[in-house]
C-alpha positions in Angstrom: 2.1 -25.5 -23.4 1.7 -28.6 -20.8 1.5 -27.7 -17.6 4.4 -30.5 -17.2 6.9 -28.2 -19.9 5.5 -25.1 -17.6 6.3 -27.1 -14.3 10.0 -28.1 -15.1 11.2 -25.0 -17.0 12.9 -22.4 -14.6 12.6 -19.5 -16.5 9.8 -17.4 -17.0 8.2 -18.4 -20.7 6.1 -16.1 -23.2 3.2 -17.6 -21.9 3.4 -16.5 -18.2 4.7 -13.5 -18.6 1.4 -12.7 -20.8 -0.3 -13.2 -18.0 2.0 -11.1 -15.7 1.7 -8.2 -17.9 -2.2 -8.3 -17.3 -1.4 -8.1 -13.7 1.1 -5.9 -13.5 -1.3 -3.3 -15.5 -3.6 -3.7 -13.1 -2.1 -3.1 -10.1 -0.4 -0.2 -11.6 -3.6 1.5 -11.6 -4.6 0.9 -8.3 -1.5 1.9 -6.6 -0.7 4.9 -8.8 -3.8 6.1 -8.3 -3.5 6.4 -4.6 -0.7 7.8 -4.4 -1.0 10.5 -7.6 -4.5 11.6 -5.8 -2.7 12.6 -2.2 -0.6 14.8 -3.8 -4.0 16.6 -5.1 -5.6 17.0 -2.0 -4.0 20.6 -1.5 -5.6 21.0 -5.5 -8.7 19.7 -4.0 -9.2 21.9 -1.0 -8.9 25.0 -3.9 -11.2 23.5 -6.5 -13.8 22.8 -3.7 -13.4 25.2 -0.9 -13.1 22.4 1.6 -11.2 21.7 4.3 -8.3 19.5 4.8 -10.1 17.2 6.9 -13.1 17.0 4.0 -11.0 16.6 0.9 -9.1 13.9 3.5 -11.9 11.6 2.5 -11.0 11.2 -1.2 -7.8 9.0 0.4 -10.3 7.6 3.5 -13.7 6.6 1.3 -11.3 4.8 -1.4 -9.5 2.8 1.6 -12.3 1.9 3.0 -13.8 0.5 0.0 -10.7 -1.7 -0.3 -11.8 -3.3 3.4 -14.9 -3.9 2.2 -14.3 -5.9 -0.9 -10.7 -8.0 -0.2 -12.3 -10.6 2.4 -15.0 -11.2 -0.2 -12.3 -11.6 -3.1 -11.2 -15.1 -2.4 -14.6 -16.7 -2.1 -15.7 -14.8 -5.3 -12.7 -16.1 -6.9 -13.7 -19.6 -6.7 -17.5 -19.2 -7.1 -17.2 -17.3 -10.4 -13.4 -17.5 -11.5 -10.7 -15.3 -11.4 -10.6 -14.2 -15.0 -14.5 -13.1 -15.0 -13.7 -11.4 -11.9 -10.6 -9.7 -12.7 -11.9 -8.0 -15.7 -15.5 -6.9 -13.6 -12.3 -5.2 -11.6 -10.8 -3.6 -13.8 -14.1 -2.1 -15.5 -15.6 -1.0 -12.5 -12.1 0.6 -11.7 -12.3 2.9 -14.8 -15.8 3.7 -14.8 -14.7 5.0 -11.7 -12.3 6.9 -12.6 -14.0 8.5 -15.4 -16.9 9.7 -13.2 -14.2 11.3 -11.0 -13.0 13.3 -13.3 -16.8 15.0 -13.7 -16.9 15.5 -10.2 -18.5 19.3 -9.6 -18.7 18.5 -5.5 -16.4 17.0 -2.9 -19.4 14.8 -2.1 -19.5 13.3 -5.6 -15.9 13.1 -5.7 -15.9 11.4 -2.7 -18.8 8.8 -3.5 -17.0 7.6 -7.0 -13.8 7.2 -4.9 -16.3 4.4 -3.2 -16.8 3.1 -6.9 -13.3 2.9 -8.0 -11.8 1.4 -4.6 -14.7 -1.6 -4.8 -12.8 -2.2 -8.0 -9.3 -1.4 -6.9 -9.4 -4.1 -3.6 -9.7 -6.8 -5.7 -7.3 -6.4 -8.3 -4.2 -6.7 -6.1 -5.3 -9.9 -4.5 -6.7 -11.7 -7.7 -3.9 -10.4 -9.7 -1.8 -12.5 -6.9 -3.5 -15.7 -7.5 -3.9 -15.5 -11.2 -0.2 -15.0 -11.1 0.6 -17.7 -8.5 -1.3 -20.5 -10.3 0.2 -19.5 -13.5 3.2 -19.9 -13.0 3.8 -22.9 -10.1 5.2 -22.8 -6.5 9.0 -22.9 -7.7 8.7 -19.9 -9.7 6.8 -17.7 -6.9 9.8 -16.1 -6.4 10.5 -14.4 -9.9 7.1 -13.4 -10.6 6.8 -11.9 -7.3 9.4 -9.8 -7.7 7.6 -8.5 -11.5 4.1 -8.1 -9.5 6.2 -6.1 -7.0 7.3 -3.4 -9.3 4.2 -1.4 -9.3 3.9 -2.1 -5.6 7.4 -0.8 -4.7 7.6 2.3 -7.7 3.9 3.3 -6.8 4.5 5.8 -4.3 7.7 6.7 -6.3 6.1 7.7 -9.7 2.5 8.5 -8.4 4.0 11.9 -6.7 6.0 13.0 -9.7 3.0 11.7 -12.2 0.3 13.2 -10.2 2.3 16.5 -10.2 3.2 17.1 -13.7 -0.3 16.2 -14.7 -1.9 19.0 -12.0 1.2 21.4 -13.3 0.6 21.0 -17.0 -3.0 20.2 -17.0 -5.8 20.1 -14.0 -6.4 17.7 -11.5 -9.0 15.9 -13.7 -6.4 14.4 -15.7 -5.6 11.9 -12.6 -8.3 10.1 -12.8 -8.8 10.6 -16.9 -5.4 9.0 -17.4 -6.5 5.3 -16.1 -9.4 5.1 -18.7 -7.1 4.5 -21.4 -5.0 2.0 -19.3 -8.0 0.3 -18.2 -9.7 -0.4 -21.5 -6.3 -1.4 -22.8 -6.2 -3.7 -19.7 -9.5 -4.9 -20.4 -8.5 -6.3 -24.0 -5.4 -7.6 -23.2 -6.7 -9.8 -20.3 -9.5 -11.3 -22.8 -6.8 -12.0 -25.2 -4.3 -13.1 -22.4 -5.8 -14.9 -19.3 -6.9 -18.9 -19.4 -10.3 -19.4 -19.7 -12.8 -19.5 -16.8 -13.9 -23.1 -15.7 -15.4 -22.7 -12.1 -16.6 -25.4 -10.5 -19.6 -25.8 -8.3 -18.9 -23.7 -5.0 -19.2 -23.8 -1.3 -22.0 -21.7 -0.2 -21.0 -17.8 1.0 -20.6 -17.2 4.6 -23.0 -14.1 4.9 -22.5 -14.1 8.6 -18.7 -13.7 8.4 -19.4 -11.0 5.4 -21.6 -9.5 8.0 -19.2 -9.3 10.9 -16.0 -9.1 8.7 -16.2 -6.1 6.2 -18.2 -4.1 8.1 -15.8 -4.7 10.9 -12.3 -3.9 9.3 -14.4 -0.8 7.4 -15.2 0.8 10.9 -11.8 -0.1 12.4 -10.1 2.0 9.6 -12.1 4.8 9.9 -11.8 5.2 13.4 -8.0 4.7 12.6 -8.1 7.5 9.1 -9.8 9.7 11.6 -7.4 10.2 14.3 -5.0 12.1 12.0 -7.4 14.6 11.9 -8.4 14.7 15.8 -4.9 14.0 17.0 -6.1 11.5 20.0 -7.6 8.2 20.7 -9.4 10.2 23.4 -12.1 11.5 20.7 -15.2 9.2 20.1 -14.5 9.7 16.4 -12.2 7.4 16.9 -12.4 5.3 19.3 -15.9 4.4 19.1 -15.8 3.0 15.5 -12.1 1.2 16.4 -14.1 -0.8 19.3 -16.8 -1.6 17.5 -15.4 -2.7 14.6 -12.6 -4.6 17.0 -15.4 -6.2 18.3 -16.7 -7.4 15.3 -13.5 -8.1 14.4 -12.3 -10.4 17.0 -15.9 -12.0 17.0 -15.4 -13.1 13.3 -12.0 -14.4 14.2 -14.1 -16.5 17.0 -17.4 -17.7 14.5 -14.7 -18.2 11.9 -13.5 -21.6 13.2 -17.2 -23.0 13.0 -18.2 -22.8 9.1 -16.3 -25.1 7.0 -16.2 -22.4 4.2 -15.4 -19.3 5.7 -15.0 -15.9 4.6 -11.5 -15.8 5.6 -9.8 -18.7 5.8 -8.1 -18.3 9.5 -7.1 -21.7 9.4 -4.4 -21.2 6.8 -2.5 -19.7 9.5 -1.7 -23.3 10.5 1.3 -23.5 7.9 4.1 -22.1 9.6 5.7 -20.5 6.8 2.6 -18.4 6.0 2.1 -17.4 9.7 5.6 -16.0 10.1 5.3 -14.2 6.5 2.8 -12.2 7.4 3.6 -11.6 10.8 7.0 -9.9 9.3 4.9 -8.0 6.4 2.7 -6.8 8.9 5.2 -5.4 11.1 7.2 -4.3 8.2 4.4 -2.7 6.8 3.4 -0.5 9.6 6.9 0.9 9.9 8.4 1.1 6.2 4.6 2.1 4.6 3.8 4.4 7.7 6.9 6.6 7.0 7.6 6.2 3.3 4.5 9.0 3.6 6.1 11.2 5.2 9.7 11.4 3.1 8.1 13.6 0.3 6.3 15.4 3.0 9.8 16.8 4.4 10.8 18.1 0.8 7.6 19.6 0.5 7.2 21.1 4.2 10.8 21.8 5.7 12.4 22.2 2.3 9.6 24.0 0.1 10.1 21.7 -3.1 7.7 21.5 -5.4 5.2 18.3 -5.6 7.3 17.6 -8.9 10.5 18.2 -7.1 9.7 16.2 -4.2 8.7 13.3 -6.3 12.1 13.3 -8.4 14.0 13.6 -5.4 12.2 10.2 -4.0 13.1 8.5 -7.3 16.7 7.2 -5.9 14.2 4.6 -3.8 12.9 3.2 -7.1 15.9 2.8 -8.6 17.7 1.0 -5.9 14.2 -1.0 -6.0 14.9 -1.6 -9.4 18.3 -3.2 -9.1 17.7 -5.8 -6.0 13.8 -7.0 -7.0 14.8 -9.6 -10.1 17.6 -10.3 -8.0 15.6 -11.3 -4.7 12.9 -12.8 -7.0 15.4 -15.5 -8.2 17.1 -16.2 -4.7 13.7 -16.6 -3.3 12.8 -19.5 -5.6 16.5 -21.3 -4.6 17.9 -20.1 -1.5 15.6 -20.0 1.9 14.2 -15.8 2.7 15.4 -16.9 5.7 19.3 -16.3 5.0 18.3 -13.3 2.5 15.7 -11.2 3.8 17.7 -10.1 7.3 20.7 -8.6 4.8 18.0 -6.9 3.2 16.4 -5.4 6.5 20.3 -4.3 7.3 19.7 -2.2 4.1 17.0 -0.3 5.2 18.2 0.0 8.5 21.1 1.7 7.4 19.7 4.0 4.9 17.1 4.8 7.2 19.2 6.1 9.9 20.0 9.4 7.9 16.3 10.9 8.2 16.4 10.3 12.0 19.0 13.2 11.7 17.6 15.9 9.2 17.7 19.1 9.5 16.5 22.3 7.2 20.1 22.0 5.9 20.6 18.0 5.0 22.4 17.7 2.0 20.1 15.8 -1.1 23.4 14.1 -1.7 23.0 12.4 1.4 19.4 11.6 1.8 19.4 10.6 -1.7 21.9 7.9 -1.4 20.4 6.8 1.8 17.0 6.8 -0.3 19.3 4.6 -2.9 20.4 2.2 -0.1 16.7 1.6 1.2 15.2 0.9 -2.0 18.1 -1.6 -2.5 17.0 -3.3 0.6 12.7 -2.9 -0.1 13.4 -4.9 -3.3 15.1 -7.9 -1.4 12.6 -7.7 1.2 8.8 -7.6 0.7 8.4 -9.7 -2.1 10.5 -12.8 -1.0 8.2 -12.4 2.2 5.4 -12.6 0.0 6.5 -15.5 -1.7 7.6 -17.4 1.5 3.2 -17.0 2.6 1.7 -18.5 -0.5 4.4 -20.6 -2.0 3.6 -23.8 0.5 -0.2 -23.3 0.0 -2.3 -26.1 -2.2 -3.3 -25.0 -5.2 -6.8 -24.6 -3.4 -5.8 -22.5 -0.9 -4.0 -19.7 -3.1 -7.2 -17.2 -3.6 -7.8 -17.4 0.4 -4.1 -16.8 1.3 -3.7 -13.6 -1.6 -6.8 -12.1 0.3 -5.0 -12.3 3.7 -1.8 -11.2 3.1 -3.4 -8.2 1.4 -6.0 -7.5 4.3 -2.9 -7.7 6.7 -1.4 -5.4 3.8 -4.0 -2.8 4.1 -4.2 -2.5 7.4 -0.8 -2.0 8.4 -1.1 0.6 5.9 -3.2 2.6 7.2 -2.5 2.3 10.9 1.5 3.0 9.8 0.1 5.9 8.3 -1.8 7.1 10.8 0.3 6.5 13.9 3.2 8.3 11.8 0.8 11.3 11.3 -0.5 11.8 14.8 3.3 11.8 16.4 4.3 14.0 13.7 1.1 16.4 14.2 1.9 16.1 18.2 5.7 16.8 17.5 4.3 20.0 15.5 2.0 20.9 17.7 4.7 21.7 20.1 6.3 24.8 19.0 6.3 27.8 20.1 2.6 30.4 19.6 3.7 33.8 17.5 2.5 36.2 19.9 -0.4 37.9 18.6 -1.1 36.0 15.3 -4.3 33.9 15.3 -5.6 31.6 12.5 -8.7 32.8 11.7 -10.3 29.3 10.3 -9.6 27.3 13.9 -9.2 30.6 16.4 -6.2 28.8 17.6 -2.7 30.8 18.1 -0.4 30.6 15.1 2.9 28.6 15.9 6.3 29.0 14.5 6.6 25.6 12.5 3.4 26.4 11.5 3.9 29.1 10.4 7.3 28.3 8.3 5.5 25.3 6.6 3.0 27.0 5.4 4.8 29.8 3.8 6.9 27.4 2.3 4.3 26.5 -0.1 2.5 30.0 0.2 5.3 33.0 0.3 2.4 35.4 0.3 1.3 34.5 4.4 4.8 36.5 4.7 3.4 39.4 3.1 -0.1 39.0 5.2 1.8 38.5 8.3 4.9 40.1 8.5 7.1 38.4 11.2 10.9 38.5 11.6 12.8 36.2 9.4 14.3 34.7 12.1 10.9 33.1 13.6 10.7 31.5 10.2 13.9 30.0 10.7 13.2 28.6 13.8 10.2 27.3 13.0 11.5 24.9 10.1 14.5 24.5 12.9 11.4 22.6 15.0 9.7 21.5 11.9 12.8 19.3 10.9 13.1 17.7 14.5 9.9 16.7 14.4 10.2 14.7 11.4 13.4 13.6 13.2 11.5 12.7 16.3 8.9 11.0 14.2 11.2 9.0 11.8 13.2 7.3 15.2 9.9 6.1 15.7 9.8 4.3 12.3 13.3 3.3 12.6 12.7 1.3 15.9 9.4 -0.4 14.5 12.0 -1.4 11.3 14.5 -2.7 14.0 11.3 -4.8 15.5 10.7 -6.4 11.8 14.4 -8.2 12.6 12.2 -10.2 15.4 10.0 -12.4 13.4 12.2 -12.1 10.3 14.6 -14.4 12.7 11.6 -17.2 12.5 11.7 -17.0 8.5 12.6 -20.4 7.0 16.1 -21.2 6.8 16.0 -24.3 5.0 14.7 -24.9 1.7 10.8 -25.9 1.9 9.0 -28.0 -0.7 6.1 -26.4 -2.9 2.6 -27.6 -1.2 1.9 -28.2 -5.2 4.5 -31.0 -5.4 2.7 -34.4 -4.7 4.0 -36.8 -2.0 6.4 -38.5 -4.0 8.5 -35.2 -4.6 6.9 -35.0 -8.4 5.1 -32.0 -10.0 1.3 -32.6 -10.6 0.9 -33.3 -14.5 -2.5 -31.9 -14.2 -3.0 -28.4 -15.9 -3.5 -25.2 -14.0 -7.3 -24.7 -14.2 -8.3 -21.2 -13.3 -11.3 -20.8 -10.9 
């Protein structure tokens, strides 16, 4: 097919979607796989006699491994070609994987996670270019919204996935599972994705990799730590936030000086990309942050199973479902501008109902308001997506995939994290049991405590007999804090409608199109 036939047809033809499939497999096993392994790390903590905090690191040392690797994605792209690069993705994914599941120590656990997330941070932002070349700037839209599937029914399905396999199997089967998708993946991008033809490249900025990576990987550790400390005041995390701040913010200084460099700051020039990302990024930090912590209610205040709790989050998927082709389309004729605020109204409203949970909240309710945010995430973050890369040249598409997904990850993970530490600080503030101690931190036991635990654990109600009234009150003060904690969230949401206003409200040409309004002839070369 020419790339003129691909250029004028609006629809979505065999051949693209070939190529989305490849994609879409891809980043279904890096998403699902962090989400199905956080609902092991209670599994983990059995198996390997650790602590919270130590078994923590299976979700840390994988997300810091994604830091490391995205801002090296988009110059790797073009020196050795996205297909090539892709597949050494995916294989050093499921190797990964694999030697997870012959883990006999947290340590080793922990140092494959490294493995597999080295592989995992670059399949999300190649698999965006790949796509985005493919199939043109005025189909951005539509195949957005297919790329967004996994992206949006990832913390969905990983939960309910991850426990049915831990149920009916053992943990190892979490990691086992993607070694069959990934070969299959492997094969079907040979078969699918166009040939590699890179061209001579510009030579790698090894002082921006120097300043860059190991920057953003300290940052997020001092930030993945302070759920564990519970302040900024410990130098666990605060001393690796400022220094990797600092190196941070003295790449974002050298990186105006290079011609080629690691990350492409400049592209924050276009408008349209600049306000994108702005609104992801602020999006990200509250919808990501407390997404988390919805299954973490049905499992804490209302003593569902990890099954249980990931069935009752499906409603979010499906509304997801319905809304995503729809946005996808909209976004590829009608400005996000006039579309994405309606969406944000969505959430906004379905949010509303967890700022007022109790031990009691009817599943009726929370699941419709579940319903009514998913309608709004699938008419929201991938017509923002769209609106960053769709007015880059063709050139430009591998830089501007690595930093939306840079800006992705870490509003991730500082979402996460700030939601953790005002829950944790909510919790904190119940009431001490007189006279009952926890004999791992020496500290006084406290109602909530107390009343989470045993939801999970009956037996601590046998060990410590207390009256059943203190239990009550304790998932009484449980439930307010994830009140407390989820009015946070809802006014960081209510901030998104603030550079959402800035989105583009008229109808912008492709960066693709040449000057006289006609689409280049020339085929899509992949490099």
């Amino acid at each position: 097919m020419t790339q003129q036939s691909v250029a004028t047809s609006d629809k979505l033809d065999a051949a693209v979607l070939k190529v989305a499939g490849v994609v879409v497999l891809g980043a279904i096993m890096s998403i699902l796989d962090v989400t199905v392994v956080s609902v092991a790390l209670p599994t983990f903590q059995t198996e390997f006699d650790a602590s919270y905090a130590r078994v923590a690191w299976t979700m840390t040392a994988y997300t810091l491994a994604l830091a490391t690797v995205i801002p090296l994605s988009g110059w790797a792209a073009d020196r050795f070609g996205t297909k090539r690069l892709y597949m050494v993705a995916l294989a050093l994914f499921t190797i990964g994987s694999g030697l997870c599941a012959t883990a006999d120590t947290i340590g080793e656990l922990i140092g494959y996670r490294v493995l597999q997330g080295l592989g995992g941070g670059m399949l999300m932002p190649l698999g965006m270019t790949i796509m985005t070349r493919a199939a043109g700037p005025h189909r951005i839209g539509r195949l957005m919204a297919v790329l967004g599937i996994p992206m949006l029914l990832g913390p969905i399905g990983g939960p309910i996935l991850g426990g049915w396999l831990i149920d009916t199997a053992s943990w190892h089967w979490i990691f086992l599972i993607n070694i069959p998708i990934g070969v299959i993946a492997l094969v079907y991008a040979q078969m699918a994705l166009p040939k590699d033809a890179p061209e001579p490249s510009e030579s790698f900025d090894f002082v921006g990799m120097i300043m860059l990576s190991p920057g953003l990987a300290l940052f997020l550790y001092g930030v993945s730590s302070l759920p564990e400390v519970g302040t900024f005041a410990e130098a666990k995390v605060w001393a690796p936030m400022l220094v990797g701040g600092a190196l941070v913010v003295a790449f974002v200084l050298y990186s105006f000086k290079p011609r080629h460099p690691l990350l492409d700051l400049r592209l924050f020039r276009n408008r349209s990309l600049t306000v994108a990302s702005v609104t992801l990024f602020v999006f990200i930090i509250a919808f990501m942050g407390a997404g988390l912590l919805f299954p973490s209610y049905f499992l804490q205040v209302r003593g569902e199973s990890t099954l249980a709790a990931g069935l009752l989050m499906a409603p979010q998927g499906i509304g997801a479902m319905i809304t995503m082709p729809i946005a996808g389309t909209l976004a590829d004729r009608v400005p996000i501008g006039r579309t994405v605020p309606f969406a944000l109204a969505l959430i906004v409203a379905g949010f509303f109902s967890f700022t007022q949970v109790d031990p009691q909240t009817s599943y009726w309710l929370l699941g419709g308001s579940l319903f009514v945010m998913g309608l709004g995430m699938g008419g929201t973050m991938m017509p923002i997506m769209t609106s960053a890369l769709r007015t880059l040249q063709a050139q430009e598409v591998a830089r501007g995939s690595t930093l939306v997904n840079i800006l992705q990850q870490i509003g991730g993970s500082v979402g996460a994290a700030v939601m953790s530490v005002i829950l944790t600080n909510e919790l904190n503030g119940s009431r001490p049991i007189p006279g009952l101690v926890d004999p791992s931190t020496g500290k006084p036991v406290t109602e909530a405590g107390l009343a989470i635990a045993s939801q999970q654990r009956p037996e601590l109600l046998e060990q410590m007999p207390v009256d059943p009234s203190i239990i009550q009150s304790g998932l009484d003060f449980a439930a307010k804090s994830f009140a407390a904690t989820f009015w946070v969230a809802f006014a960081l949401v209510l901030l998104t409608f603030v550079p959402a206003a800035l989105l583009p409200r008229r109808r912008q040409p492709a960066q693709l199109d040449d000057p006289q309004g006609d689409l280049v002839k020339t085929p899509v070369v992949i490099h």
